[in-house]
C-alpha positions, 0 to 999 in steps of 0.5 A: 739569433742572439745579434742585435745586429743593427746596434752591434754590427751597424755596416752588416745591419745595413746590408740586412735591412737594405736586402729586406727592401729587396726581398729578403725575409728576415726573422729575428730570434731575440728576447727584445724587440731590438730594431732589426724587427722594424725590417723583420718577416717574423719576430720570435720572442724568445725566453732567454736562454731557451734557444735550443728548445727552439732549435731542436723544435725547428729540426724536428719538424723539418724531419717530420715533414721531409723538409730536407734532402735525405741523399744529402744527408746520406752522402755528407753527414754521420749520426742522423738517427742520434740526432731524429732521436734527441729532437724527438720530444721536442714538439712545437707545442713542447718548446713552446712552453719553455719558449713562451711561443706559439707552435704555429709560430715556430711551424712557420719559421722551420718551413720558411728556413728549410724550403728556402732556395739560399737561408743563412743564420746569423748569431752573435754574443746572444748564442755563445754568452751562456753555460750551454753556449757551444751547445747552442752553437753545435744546434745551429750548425745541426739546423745549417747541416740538416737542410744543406744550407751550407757551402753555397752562395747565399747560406751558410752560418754567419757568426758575428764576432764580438770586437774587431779582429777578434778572428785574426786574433785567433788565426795568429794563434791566440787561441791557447790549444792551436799555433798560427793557422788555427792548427792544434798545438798537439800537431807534431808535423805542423808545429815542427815547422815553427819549431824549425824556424824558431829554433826552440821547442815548443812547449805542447802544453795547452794553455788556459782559457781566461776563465781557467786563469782567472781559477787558478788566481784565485788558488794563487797558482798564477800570481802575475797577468800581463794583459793587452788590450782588455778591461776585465775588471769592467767587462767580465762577470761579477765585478766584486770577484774580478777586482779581489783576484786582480788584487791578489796578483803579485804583478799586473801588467797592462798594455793599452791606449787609455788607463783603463780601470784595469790600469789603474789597478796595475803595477806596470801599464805600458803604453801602445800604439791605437788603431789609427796609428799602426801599419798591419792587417785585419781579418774580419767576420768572413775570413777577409784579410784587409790592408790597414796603414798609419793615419795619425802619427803616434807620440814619441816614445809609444810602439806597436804591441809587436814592439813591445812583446819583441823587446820583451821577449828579447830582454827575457832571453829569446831574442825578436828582431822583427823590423816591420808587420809586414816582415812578420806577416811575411813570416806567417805566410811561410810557415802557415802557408796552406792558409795565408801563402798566396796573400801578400801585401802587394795583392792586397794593395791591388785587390783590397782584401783576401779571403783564405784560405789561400795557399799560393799566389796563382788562387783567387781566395776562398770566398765560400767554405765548405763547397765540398759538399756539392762536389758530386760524388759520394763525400769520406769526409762526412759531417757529424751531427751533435744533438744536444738538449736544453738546459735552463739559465743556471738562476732564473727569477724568484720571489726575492729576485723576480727580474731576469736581467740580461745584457748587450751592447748600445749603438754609439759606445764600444765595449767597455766604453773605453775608446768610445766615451770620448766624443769630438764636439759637434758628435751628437750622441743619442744615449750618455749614460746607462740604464735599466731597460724596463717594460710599462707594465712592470714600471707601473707595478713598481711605481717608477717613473721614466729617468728616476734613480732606482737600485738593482740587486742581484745575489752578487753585488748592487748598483743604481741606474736611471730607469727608461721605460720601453716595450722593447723588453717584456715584462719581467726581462729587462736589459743593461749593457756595460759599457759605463764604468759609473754604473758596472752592470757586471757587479750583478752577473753570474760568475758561471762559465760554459764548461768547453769553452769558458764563456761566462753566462752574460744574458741570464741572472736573477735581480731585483729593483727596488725605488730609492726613498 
């Protein structure tokens, strides 16, 4: 659902597809006809932004057709009646009007999901990047819950995270409400620990989301942004907005490998070590840390990102004397134990790579969460539905914007294209610039022709792209990333944001294309 897994997540598309030639039956969940449909069972072109109509549908008929384990239910899960009543009204011939398909359709897929032995969901940015993004994700864990396909080998949800180390980077503590370990800040006992070894009180404030920072830029409540690793003014939604908050900034700080647009506009850019040239560990999508060791030797004078935030952080008044990752991966293991206790570094030179949580040196690691569920016994550690309803895209089209345009990701280039566009010679790259995705029949209608210049506007800003005419979006749906600096798609998208998590809504705005004369 939502994962254009193939270009997105190309070693994980491998093995779904390879799985397919042995039998697995694969459906696809998306707006677009992206490659993984050559391998699917079943594609379910959905409207954008309709998943939760569909979802509630796919419940509700494994409800009424007593496709699920009632004493599974009865022993792991809490608010079951909240959730029969919330689906209620979504019939498949309901949510196939706000879907755009068919009922059969959606009867067919909720029977293959719930009478399968072992189903697993896989999702990525396509589920989360919208306003009702947590909501889309609470239904999906509803759907994982309700037919027990969770905790066992072969099930379970898959979420597919949108950079590399994107998990560990929030297992460190990156997250602005939990300490490393991916426990709350607001836990006393547990934050005392660090607090301990530190010797400094932690502040128990909660800290921003980006969104809630990029808020209070504009009331002139933050006036500096030291920024790591990120291009905001090309990957964030409505670029215009973006770059009048960073120039209203009295300090921007950027850390990076290459001057990023974002640097460009900087008052201090310092430079980092890339990934090639580090020594440390990575977690990846399930929770497996591996061993990473310097490949290429750095240039003189550039450090580590640990070096950098230690030097500063000691310049600042606290001091960091931290001499090597492993000293401070060391450190993490100490204090976040019941996670990352037993995960050295001589294990994973040995085993290659360590799933936590791993509390001690004597466990193998947990390669499967939530067993619990199959312990045996009446569970008091019950699971709570959360029904949630559908909610529309917040601007869909009209007659002065008659497109929906929404937005992903291509093969060959990575984010915001800044470490990818830089091909060795020999590298034979199959798409060098972006452009406007567009059905035939629209083209047609519109008189474009397949590599024309044309403009797209959205209420937010405009631009000019190559057309390329594909069947892989429908009529009226088309598709950019924005992975070119050249053409900035995100001056188009929509500057609104799930209220839980912040997200902004990528995959929905309203636009219109017009020839250039």
């Amino acid at each position: 659902m939502g994962s254009n897994t193939t270009e997105a997540h190309p070693i994980i598309g491998n093995k779904m597809k390879k799985a397919a030639k042995n039998g697995l039956k694969i459906v696809v969940i998306d707006p677009r006809r992206i490659d993984m449909v050559k391998s699917a069972h079943k594609h379910l072109q959905i409207k954008v932004g309709t998943d939760i109509a569909l979802i509630n549908a796919l419940i509700r008929i494994i409800i009424t057709e007593n496709l699920f384990d009632p004493d599974f239910i009865g022993k792991n899960t809490e608010e079951f009646d909240a959730l029969l009543e919330k689906v209620n009204r979504y019939t498949p011939e309901y949510a196939a009007e706000i879907t755009g398909l068919k009922a059969e359709d959606i009867i067919e897929v909720a029977r293959l999901y719930a009478v399968s032995n072992r189903s697993m969901i896989a999702y990525t940015l396509g589920i989360t990047e919208h306003h009702c993004g947590v909501n889309n994700v609470f239904d999906i864990a509803n759907l994982a819950l309700l037919t027990g396909h969770i905790g066992k080998k072969g099930a379970g949800i898959m979420p597919l995270r949108g950079q590399n180390n994107v998990q560990g980077a929030g297992d460190m503590g990156c997250l602005p409400n939990q300490l490393p370990g991916a426990v709350s800040l607001l836990d006393k006992e547990y934050r005392a620990r660090f607090e301990a070894a530190w010797e400094t009180e932690i502040s128990q404030k909660i800290g921003d989301t980006q969104t809630r920072a990029l808020d209070k830029m504009e009331t002139g409540e933050v006036k500096a942004l030291y920024c790591i690793g990120e291009n905001p003014l090309v990957a964030d939604v409505h670029m215009n907005h973006t770059r009048r908050l960073l120039e209203k900034l009295d300090l921007l700080i950027v850390q990076d490998i290459f001057l990023t647009e974002t640097a460009e506009m900087a008052d201090v850019v310092l430079p980092a070590k890339s990934w090639g040239e580090v020594d440390g560990t990575y977690t990846n999508t399930d929770r497996r840390i591996q061993r990473v060791r310097t490949a290429v030797k750095a240039q003189s004078g550039v450090k580590e990102d640990w070096e950098i935030l230690s030097e500063l952080s000691t310049k600042m008044g606290y001091q960091m004397s931290y001499h090597s990752s492993k000293e401070i991966w060391n450190e993490v293991r100490e204090l976040a134990w019941e996670m990352y206790g037993g995960i050295s570094y001589e294990r994973l030179e040995e085993e290659y790579g360590v799933h936590y949580p791993c509390p001690n040196e004597n466990h193998p690691g947990t390669k499967i969460m939530h067993e619990r569920f199959y312990a045996g016994t009446d569970n008091s550690e019950r699971s709570s539905f959360v029904p949630v309803d559908f909610t529309p895209p917040l601007e869909t089209p009209d007659e002065d914007y008659p497109f929906t345009l929404t937005t992903g990701r291509r093969y060959e280039s990575y984010n915001t294209n800044t470490q990818t566009r830089y091909y060795a010679p020999g590298v034979k790259i199959k798409q060098t610039e972006e452009t406007l995705d567009l059905h035939p029949e629209d083209a047609l209608r519109l008189s474009m022709v397949d590599g024309q210049l044309v403009r797209v506007t959205s209420r937010r800003g405009t631009l000019v792209v190559k057309v390329k005419i594909t069947e892989q979006v429908v009529p009226g749906l088309v598709f950019m990333s924005f992975h070119w600096s050249e053409v900035p798609t995100n001056v188009l998208t929509l500057n609104e944001f799930d209220p839980i998590s912040g997200t902004a809504e990528f995959k929905a705005c309203a636009v219109k294309i017009e020839n250039i004369t």
